[in-house]
C-alpha positions in Angstrom: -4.8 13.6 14.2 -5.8 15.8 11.8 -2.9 18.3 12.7 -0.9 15.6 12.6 -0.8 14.8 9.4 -1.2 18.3 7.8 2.8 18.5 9.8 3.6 15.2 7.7 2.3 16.2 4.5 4.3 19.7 5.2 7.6 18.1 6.0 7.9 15.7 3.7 6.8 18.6 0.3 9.5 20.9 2.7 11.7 17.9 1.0 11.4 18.5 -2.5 8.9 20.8 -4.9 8.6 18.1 -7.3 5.5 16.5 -5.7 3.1 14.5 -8.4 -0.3 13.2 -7.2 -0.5 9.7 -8.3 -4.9 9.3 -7.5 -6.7 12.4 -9.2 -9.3 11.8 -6.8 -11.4 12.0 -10.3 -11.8 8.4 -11.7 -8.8 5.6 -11.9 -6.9 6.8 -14.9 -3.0 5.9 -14.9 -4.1 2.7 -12.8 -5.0 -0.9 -13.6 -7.7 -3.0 -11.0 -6.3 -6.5 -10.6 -8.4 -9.4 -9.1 -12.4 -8.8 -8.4 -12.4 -5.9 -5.7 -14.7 -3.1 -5.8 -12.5 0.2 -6.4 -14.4 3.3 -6.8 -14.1 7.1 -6.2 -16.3 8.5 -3.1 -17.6 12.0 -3.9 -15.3 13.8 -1.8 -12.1 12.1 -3.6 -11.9 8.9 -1.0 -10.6 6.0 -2.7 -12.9 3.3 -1.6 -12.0 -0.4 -2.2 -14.7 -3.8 -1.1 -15.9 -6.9 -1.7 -19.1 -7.9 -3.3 -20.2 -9.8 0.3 -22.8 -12.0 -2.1 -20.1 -14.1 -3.8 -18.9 -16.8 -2.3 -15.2 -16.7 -2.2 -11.6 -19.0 -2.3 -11.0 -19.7 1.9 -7.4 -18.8 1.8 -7.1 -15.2 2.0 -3.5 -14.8 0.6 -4.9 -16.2 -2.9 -8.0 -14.4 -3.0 -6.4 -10.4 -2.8 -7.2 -7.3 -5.1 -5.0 -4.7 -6.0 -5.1 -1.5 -7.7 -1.5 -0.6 -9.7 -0.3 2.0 -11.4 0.4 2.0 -14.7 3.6 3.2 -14.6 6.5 2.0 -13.0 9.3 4.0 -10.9 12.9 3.6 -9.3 13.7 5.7 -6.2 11.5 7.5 -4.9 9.1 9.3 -1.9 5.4 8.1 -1.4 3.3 9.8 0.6 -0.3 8.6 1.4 -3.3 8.5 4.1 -5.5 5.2 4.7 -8.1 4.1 6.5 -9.2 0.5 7.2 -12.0 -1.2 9.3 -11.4 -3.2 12.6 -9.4 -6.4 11.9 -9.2 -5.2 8.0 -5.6 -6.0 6.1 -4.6 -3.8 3.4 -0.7 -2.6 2.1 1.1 -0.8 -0.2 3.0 -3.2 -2.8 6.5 -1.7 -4.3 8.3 -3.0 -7.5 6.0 -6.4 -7.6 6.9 -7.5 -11.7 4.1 -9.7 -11.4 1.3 -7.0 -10.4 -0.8 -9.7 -7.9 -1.2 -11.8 -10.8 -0.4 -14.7 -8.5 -2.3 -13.7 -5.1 -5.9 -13.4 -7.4 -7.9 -17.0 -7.1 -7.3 -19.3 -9.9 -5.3 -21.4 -11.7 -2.2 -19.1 -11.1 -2.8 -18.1 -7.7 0.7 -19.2 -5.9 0.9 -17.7 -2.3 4.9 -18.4 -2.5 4.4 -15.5 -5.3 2.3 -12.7 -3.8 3.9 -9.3 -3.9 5.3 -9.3 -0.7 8.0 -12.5 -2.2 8.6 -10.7 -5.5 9.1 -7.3 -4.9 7.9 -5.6 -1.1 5.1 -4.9 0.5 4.3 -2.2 3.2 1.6 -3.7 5.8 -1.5 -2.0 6.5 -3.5 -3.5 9.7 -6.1 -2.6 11.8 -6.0 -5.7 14.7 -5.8 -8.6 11.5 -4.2 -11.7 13.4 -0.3 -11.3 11.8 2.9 -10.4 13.6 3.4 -7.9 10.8 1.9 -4.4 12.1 1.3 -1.5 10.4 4.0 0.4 8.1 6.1 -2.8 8.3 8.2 -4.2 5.2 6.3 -7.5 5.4 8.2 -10.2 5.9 11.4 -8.9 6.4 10.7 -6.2 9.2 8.4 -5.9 11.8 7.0 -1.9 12.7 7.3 -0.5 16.1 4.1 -0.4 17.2 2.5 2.7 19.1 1.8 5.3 16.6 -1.4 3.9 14.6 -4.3 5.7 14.8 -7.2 2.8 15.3 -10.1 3.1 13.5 -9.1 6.6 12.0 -7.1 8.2 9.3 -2.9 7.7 9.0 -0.6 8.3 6.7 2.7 6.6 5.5 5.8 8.4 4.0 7.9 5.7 2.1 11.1 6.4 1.2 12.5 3.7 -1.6 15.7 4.0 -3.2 17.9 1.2 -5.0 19.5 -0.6 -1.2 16.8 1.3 1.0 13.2 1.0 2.2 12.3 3.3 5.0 8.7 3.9 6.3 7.0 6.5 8.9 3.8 6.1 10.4 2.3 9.5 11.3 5.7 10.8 11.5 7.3 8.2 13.1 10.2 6.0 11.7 8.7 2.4 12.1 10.6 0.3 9.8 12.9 0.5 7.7 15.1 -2.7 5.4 18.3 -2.6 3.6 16.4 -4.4 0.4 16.7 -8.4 -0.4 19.2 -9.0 -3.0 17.5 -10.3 -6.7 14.7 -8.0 -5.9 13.5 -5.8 -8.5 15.0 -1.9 -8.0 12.4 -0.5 -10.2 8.3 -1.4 -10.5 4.9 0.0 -10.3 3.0 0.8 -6.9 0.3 -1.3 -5.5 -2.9 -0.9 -3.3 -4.1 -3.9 -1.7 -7.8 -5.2 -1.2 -6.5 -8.3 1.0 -9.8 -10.5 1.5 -13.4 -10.5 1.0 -14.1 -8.7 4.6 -11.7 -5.9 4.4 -12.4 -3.0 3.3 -10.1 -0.2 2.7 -9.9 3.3 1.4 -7.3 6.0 0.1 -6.5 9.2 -0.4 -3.5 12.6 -0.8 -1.5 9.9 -2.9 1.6 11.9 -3.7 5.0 10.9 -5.3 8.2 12.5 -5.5 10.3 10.7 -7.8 14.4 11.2 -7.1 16.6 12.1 -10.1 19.9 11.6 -9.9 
């Protein structure tokens, strides 16, 4: 596995020099914690995001996320990142959400018709979480082939987003990919997702590579 996604790493910085790390694998500056998940920085430069289990939480796991956003906020571009998440955990990668989660965090807001995945896109993370959206798909527009997740290890995703395309690989391999939904934003900031109180997630080798045209 490892191999594997030293090749993916190569390819896709084979594409273009311009690579920018978006996680200093430091501390969380250039990002913004949304919600009441845990986000800190392992030692070795792990992004690590949980739950406090002691607190009782909302039932309905679509209004009762965390996320982790960037600051910033970009058009076209190449992501490139490795996650891990535990047995039946739900995590994803939100693109070009104007809201940032404010409407999947519990409260008066909270509106599961306006999570990130109805206002911009969102790139499923899933390790066995009951949803016929696997892993690296555009969530509910287009379901992943399935058969290149690594259970219960590392993988990584390269996103490719530009203005009328969306196109994601899972350890190397094209699993989804979506023309874009017309009204959707073409330029926001990048999301991490904490999806419920049992899941826990982690990150790391965030890398962007914005396209100039």
């Amino acid at each position: 596995m490892r191999g594997l996604l030293c090749v993916v790493l190569l390819v896709g910085q084979a594409a273009g020099a311009d690579w920018t790390a978006l996680f200093n694998g430091k501390n969380l500056d250039g990002w913004e914690v949304i919600g009441d998940g845990i986000w800190t920085v392992m030692r070795d430069g792990t992004l690590l995001a949980q739950r406090d289990l002691k607190i009782k939480y909302e039932p309905k796991p679509e209004v009762n996320q965390s996320w982790l956003y960037t600051k910033q906020e970009f058009g076209e571009f190449d992501l490139q990142l490795e996650w891990w998440t535990r047995r039946g955990g739900n995590s994803g990668v939100s693109l070009r959400d104007p809201s940032r989660g404010r409407f999947s965090i519990a409260g008066p807001q909270a509106d599961r018709n306006k999570t990130p995945s109805h206002l911009g896109y969102e790139i499923q993370i899933s390790n066995g979480y009951r949803d016929k959206y696997p892993s690296g798909s555009v969530y509910l527009f287009d379901a992943a082939k399935t058969g290149f997740q690594q259970d219960d290890d590392w993988n990584s995703f390269q996103i490719e987003v530009r203005d009328s395309m969306i196109k994601v690989s899972l350890n190397g391999h094209v699993v989804s990919q979506y023309a874009g939904a017309p009204g959707r934003p073409i330029k926001g900031p990048i999301g991490l997702q904490l999806h419920d109180q049992t899941s826990v997630v982690m990150f790391r080798n965030i890398k962007i590579h914005e396209i100039k045209r």
